[in-house]
Steps between C-alpha positions, in 0.01 A plus 500: 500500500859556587537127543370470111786717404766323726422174356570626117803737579658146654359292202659820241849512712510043495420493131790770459736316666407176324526654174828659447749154554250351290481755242922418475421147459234560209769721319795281541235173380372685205817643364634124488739495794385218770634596869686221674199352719278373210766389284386142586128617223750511227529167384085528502546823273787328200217220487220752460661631267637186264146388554396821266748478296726769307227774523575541862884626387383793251459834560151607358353828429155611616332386189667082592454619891118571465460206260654267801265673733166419334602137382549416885189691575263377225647141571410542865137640447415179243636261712341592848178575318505134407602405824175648685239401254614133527549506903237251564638227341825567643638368867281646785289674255186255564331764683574795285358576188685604193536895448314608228713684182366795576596519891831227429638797246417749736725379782755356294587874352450661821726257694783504171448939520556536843192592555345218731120578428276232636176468397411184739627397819818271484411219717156442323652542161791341486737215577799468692693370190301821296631723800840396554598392100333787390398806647813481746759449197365758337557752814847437427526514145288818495763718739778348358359642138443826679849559662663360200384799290606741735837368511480534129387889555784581725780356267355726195538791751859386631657376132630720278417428146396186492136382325478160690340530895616122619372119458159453664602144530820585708250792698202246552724207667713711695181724661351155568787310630677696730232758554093418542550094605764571766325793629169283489660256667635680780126689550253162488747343737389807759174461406495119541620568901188784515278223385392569108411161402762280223368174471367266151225414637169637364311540842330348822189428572468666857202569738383798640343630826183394478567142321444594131831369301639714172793469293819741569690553225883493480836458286809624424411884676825610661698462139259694323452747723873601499550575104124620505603771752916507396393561102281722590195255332205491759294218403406298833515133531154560671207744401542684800881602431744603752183568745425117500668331829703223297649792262575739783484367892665737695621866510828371435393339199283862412826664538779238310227494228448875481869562531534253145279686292680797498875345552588484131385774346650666782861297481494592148516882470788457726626246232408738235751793678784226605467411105542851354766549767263869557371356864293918499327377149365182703427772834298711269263227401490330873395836640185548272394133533511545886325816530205390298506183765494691756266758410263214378568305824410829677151556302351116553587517852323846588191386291512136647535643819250831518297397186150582446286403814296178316835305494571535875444129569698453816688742693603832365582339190383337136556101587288440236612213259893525739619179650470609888838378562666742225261810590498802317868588468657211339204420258543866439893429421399189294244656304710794380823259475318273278391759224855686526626196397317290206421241807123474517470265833284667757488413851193685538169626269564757321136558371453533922744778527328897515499628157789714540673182691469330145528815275889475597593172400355565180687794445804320559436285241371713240823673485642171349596368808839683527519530878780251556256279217551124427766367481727653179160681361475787806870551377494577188171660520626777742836536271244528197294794720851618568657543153134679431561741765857553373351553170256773648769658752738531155233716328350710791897641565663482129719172551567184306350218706763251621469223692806335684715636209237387209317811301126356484319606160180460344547090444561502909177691605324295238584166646406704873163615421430162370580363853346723668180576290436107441341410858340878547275444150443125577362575864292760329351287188451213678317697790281605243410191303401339832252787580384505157430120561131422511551251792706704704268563732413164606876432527534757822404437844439892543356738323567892442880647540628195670334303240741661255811501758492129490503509095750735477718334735460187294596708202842657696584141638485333143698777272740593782584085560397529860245222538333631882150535457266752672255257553134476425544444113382159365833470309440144329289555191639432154491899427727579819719226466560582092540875553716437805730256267583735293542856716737248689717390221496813292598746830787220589660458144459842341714694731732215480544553147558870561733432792747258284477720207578848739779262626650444183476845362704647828763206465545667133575814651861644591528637881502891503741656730316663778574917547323790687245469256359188547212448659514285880272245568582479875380842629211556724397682215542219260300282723231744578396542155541102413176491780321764374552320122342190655219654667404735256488186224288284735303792615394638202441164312278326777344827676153459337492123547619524857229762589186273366667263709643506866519871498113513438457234725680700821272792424157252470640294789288627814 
């Protein structure tokens, strides 16, 4: 057990170390200055930019910000929808078959959300030229949309009176030039020399043991892989994710791709307090994202480890559904990374995990993913739980709420519950549509509280923008695939909205001076009651659905 903990406080004090220098490059990137050693992207950037013309030059407000947004978005989903339901006929397609709307619109909004939901396994489904032109460009476009309107957050919170919050354009290019494709880059060359497979061609025809030949399927892995993991995306190259051999060789390559899901969200609260120039405003926000880890971490590794005596497969511990050569402490790190972040790959199966095991990853997401988060979304999800608790902490001691110098009103905790709330009442209604579903039944591999575990899970990973999957859930029928389109694209672009329009409001707002009156948001006390704020709202809002699921299921589980 000891060993289990050893192996995450090294992973916790690695990503740490990785984080900060690269939370000073994010800030000096995204407020437009470019350090000396990448100087040699800029011509790249000017022709970006000439390429799209004058709008790239303007300052826009959130109303021009969030227009940008969707176009790029809606442009995306349209054209990689058309791209997998005419696969077939394109190179290397002749033996896949065309995705049908249903399933093509499916992926194309969970790939262009963030979410990574896969209702199929990739080498079966697709094409190399599907994989690589679209799903893996989309892994890029989709974090660079994400950290682009955080950066737009954190100017309306630094600016003083100002109603516009940047140029996506400007934000979009620079987050994908000198940001996710060096850092992508840099990561599939280490996984290249671990052995994660980068080649065009489709497959080999290869014989086995006993003389019978089948087809192995390959492609472009290692360069997928690294933005999948880097932008916090998810979606394997293979149905089997980060637990198939060609995604994920070695514990090396366990630990560089572990390490990458949670490197940017991390490297960007340190960006966020290098930005303000308040480094104990970024401190506050780092210390509640990594005790929830580490509490989480804590919890899947006691119940993977001493869980309920039917799951002791081999040894003293559950191995059920684990790659051997991970064990139970780093698919216990994985799994809780994973749903911290808005990743989704899985280097184990979750629906094999003890129901507490899995109850804990699904926590972690139905609290909008705001431990660390994806990339740019955790962000300014924990700042939106943040301002809330500042809102409550102003009215339990008599003080005007303030926020890094900005007074937050009714407009401000409008735009917050809106973030906040969005995910919470889309897990919930679209948990309940699926049960109310009269084929629901013969959709699930198991039956009773589990039965509904897997459903609800499949309800947390589409309105949270997750994409893991619990397992055990026939996920590609034209109801599943519709419902799942739209809790995807509604839980990704509403809080947008509310995040550019909070952004602009604050920009609006003259900086208070700070006196003994006002209210810290660095204390122990401060931080304290920002934990209980997110507890308390995921507790009380998921309770009841959690206990007809795993909680029922560790009590029936003999």
């Amino acid at each position: 057990m000891s060993s289990y903990f050893m192996q995450g406080f090294l992973f916790l004090l690695i990503l740490l170390a990785a984080a900060v220098p690269l939370g000073w490059y994010i800030k000096e990137i995204m407020q437009g200055k470019t350090p000396r050693f990448v100087r040699f992207i800029q011509p790249i950037e000017r022709l970006t930019y000439r390429v799209i013309g004058s709008v790239s030059k303007k300052e826009m407000t959130a109303k021009t910000y969030l227009f940008s947004v969707l176009a790029v978005s809606v442009f995306s989903i349209i054209g990689l929808t058309g791209l997998l339901m005419v696969q077939h006929w394109l190179p290397q397609g002749a033996a896949v078959e065309n995705m049908s709307f249903d399933l093509a619109l499916n992926t194309a909004v969970s790939f262009v959300t963030n979410t990574n939901w896969q209702a199929y396994a990739g080498e079966e489904a697709l094409t190399n030229l599907s994989q690589a032109l679209g799903l893996t460009v989309q892994n890029f476009l989709s974090a660079a949309v994400g950290l682009a309107v955080l950066c737009a957050l954190i100017r309306g919170l630094q600016q003083k009176q100002k109603r516009t919050v940047g140029n996506f354009w400007q934000d979009i290019t620079r987050s994908l030039l000198y940001i996710l494709l060096p850092l992508s880059l840099m990561l599939a060359i280490l996984l290249l020399s671990q052995g994660v497979v980068q080649t065009l061609s489709s497959g080999v025809e290869v014989n086995g043991f006993e003389g019978e030949s089948f087809w192995m399927a390959l492609g472009p892995v290692a360069s997928q892989i690294a933005i999948k993991q880097l932008g916090t995306n998810g979606g394997g190259f293979f149905g089997a994710n980060a637990a198939h051999p060609f995604e994920n060789p070695t514990m090396f390559s366990n630990f560089l791709e572990n390490l990458a899901i949670l490197l940017l969200p991390a490297a960007l609260i340190f960006a966020f307090g290098f930005w303000i120039k308040e480094w104990k405003q970024g401190r506050t926000i780092l210390i509640t994202a990594t005790v929830f880890l580490i509490l989480a971490f804590i919890g899947v590794v006691i119940s993977e480890a001493y869980g309920p005596q039917f799951s002791q497969v081999l040894g003293n511990a559950n191995l059920e559904g684990k790659e051997v050569r991970f064990g139970v402490g780093w698919s216990s790190l994985w799994a809780v990374s994973t749903t911290a972040a808005s990743s989704g790959s899985v280097n184990a199966m979750l629906d094999s995990f003890t129901p507490l095991g899995g109850a804990i990853p699904m926590f972690l997401m139905q609290l909008g993913e705001i431990i660390f988060g994806g990339v740019g979304s955790g962000l300014y999800g924990m700042i939106a739980f943040l301002l809330l608790t500042v809102f409550i902490a102003g009215l339990l001691v008599g003080r005007t709420p303030e926020y890094i110098g900005k007074k937050i009103e009714a407009f401000d905790i409008k735009m917050t519950s809106i973030v906040i709330l969005t995910p919470l009442l889309l897990t919930l209604f679209g948990a309940m549509l699926m049960t109310l579903h009269p084929d629901i039944m013969s959709w699930l591999t198991n039956q009773g509280a589990h039965g509904f575990s897997e459903l609800l899970y499949a309800a947390t990973s589409f309105s949270n923008n997750n994409g893991s999957a619990f397992g055990g859930l026939t996920a590609d029928t034209v109801f599943l695939n519709s419902l799942g389109s739209i809790l995807m694209f509604v839980s990704r672009f509403v809080p947008i909205a509310a995040i550019l329009y909070l952004a602009e409001n604050m920009g609006a707002k003259k900086k208070t001076v700070r006196n003994e009156g006002t209210l810290s948001t660095t204390s122990p006390v401060f931080v304290t009651m920002l934990i209980i704020v997110i507890i308390v709202i995921g507790a009380l809002s998921f309770l009841p659905a959690m206990a007809l699921g795993p909680i029922a299921d560790f009590f029936t589980t003999k």
